[in-house]
C-alpha positions as CSV (number, residue, x, y, z in Angstrom):
1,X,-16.6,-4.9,-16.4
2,X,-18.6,-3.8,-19.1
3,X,-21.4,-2.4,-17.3
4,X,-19.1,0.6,-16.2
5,X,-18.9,1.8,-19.8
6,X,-22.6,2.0,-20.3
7,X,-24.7,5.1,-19.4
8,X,-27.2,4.9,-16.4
9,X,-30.1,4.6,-19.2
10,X,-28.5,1.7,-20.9
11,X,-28.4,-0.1,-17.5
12,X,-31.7,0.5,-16.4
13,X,-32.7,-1.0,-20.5
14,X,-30.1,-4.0,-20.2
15,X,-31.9,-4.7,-16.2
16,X,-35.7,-3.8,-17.5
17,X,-35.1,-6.1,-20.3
18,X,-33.6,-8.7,-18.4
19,X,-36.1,-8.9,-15.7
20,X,-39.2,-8.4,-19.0
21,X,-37.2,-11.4,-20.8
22,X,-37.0,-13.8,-17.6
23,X,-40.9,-13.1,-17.1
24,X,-41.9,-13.8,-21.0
25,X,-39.6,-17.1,-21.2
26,X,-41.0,-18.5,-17.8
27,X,-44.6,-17.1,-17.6
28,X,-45.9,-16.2,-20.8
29,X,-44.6,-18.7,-22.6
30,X,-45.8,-21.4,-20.7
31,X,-48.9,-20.0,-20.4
32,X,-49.4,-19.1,-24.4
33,X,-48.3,-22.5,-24.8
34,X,-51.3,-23.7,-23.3
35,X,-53.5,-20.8,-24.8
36,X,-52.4,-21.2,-27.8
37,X,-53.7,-24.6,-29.7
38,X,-51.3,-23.7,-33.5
39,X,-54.4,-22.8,-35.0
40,X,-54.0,-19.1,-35.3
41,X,-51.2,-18.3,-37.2
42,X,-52.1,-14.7,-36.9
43,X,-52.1,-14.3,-33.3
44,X,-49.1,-16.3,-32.8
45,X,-47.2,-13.9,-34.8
46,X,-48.5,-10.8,-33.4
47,X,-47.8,-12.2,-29.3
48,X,-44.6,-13.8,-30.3
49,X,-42.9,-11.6,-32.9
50,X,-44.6,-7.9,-33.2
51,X,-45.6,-8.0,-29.6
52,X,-42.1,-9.3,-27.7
53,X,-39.9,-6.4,-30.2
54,X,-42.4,-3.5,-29.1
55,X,-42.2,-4.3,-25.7
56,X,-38.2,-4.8,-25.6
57,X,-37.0,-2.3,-27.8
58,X,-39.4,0.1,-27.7
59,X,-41.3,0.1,-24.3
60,X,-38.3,-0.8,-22.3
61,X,-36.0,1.6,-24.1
62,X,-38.3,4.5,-24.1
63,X,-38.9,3.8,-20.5
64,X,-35.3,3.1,-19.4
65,X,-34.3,6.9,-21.4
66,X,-37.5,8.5,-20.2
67,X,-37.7,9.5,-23.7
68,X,-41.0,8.6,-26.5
69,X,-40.2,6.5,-29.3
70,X,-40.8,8.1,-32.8
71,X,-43.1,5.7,-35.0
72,X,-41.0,5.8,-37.9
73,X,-37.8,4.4,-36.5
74,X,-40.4,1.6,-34.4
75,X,-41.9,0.8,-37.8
76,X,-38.3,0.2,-39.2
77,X,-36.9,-1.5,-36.3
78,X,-39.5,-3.8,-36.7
79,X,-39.5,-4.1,-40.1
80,X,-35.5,-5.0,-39.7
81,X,-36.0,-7.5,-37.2
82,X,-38.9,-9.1,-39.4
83,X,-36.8,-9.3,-42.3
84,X,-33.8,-10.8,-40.4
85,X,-36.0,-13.3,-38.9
86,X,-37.1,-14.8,-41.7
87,X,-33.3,-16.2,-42.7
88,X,-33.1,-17.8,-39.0
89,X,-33.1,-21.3,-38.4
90,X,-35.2,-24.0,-38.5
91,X,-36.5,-23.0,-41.9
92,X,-40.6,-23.3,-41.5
93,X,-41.1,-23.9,-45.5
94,X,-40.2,-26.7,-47.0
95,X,-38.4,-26.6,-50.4
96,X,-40.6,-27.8,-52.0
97,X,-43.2,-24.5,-50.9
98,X,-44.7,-26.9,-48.3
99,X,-45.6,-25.4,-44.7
100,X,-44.0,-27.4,-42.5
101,X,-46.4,-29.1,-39.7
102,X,-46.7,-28.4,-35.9
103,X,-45.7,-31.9,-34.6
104,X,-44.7,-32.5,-31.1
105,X,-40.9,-32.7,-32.6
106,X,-41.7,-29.4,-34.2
107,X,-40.0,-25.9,-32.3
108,X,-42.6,-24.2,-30.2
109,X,-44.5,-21.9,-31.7
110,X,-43.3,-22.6,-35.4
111,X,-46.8,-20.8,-36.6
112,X,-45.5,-17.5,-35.2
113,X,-42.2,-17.7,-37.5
114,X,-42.0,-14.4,-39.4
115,X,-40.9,-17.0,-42.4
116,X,-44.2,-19.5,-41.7
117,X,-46.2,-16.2,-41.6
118,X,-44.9,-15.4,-44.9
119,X,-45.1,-18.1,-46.5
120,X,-48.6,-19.0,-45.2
121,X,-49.5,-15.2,-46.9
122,X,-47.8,-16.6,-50.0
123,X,-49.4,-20.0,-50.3
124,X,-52.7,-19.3,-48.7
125,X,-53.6,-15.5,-48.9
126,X,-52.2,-15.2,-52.6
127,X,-53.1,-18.6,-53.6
128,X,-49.2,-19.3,-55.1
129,X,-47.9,-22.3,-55.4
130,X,-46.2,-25.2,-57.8
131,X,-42.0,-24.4,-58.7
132,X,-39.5,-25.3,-60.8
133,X,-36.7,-28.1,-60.8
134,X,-33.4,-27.3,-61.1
135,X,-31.5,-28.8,-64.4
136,X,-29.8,-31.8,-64.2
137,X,-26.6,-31.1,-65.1
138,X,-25.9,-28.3,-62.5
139,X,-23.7,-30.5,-59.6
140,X,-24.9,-31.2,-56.4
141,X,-28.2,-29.4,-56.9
142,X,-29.4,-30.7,-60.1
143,X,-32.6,-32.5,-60.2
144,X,-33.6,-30.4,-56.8
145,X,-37.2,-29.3,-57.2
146,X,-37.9,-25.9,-55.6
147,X,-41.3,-24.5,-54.7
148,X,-42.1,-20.6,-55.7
149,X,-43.3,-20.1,-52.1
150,X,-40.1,-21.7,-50.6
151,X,-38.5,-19.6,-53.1
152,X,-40.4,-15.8,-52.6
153,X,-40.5,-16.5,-49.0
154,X,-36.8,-16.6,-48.1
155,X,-35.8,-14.0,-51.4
156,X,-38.6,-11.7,-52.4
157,X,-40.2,-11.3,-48.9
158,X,-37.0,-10.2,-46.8
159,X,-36.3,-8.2,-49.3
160,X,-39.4,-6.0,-49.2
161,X,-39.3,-6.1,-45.4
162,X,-35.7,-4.6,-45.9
163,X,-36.8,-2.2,-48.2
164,X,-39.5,-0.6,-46.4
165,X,-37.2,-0.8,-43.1
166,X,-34.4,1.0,-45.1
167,X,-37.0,3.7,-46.3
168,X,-38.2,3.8,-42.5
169,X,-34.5,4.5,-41.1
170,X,-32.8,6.4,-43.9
171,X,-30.2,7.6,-41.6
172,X,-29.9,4.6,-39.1
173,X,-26.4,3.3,-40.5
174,X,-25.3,6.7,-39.9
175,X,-26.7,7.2,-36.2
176,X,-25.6,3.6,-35.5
């Protein structure tokens, strides 16, 4: 069993986390579901993004190794998992630099996506929009028109939220 191999910390964190996840998923959610109307993108992102990763990686670890948690590697973590985030599916900006809509067919909470947050900032915050449209003659692609936003929110915007992480956790590879 793999559970044998694990320190008595890393069990508590792997039970703690467990038990915190179980509660989120089949209380909170609900709840914020009903709470929540997809009109505050802001507060979305904080409860369902910021908010969940403090709780489970920093919280519940610091408690589980009776240990505090130093604000530079939180910072990074969470600047990591932001950045990874952003590349994970369903997509929330069009390509064409369009936000896509909260419909009934639309995943839950697609306002809190750490990509529709970005691209909302993007489009709305820094007022950027139109694109380009791929030449014709490139195959498969060609004619394809491609929005700015679309294009700085899955490029430019991970990228910076990888930076700053990797300035945050210089050594992380190495205490990996």
């Amino acid at each position: 069993m793999v559970l044998k191999f694990l320190d008595k910390s890393e069990k508590k964190y792997i039970v703690y986390s467990a038990v915190f996840s179980i509660l989120y998923f089949f209380i909170a959610i609900p709840i914020f579901s009903k709470w929540l109307d997809d009109s505050n993108i802001f507060l979305e992102f904080l409860i369902l993004n910021v908010g969940f990763l403090f709780i489970i990686q920093i919280f519940m670890k610091s408690i589980a190794s009776n240990s505090k948690p130093k604000a530079k590697n939180v910072l990074g973590l969470l600047f990591l998992f932001l950045a990874l985030s952003c590349w994970s599916v369903p997509l929330s900006i069009q390509m064409d630099g369009s936000l896509s809509v909260p419909s009934e067919n639309s995943p839950r909470f697609i306002l809190g996506a750490t990509d529709y947050f970005g691209g909302y900032v993007i489009s709305k915050v820094l007022h950027v929009s139109g694109g380009f449209t791929i030449p014709a003659f490139i195959p498969y692609i060609g004619g394809t028109f491609i929005g700015w936003v679309f294009l700085i929110t899955y490029t430019l915007f991970p990228m910076i939220l990888l930076f700053i992480s990797s300035r945050l956790l210089k050594n992380f590879v190495s205490n990996v």
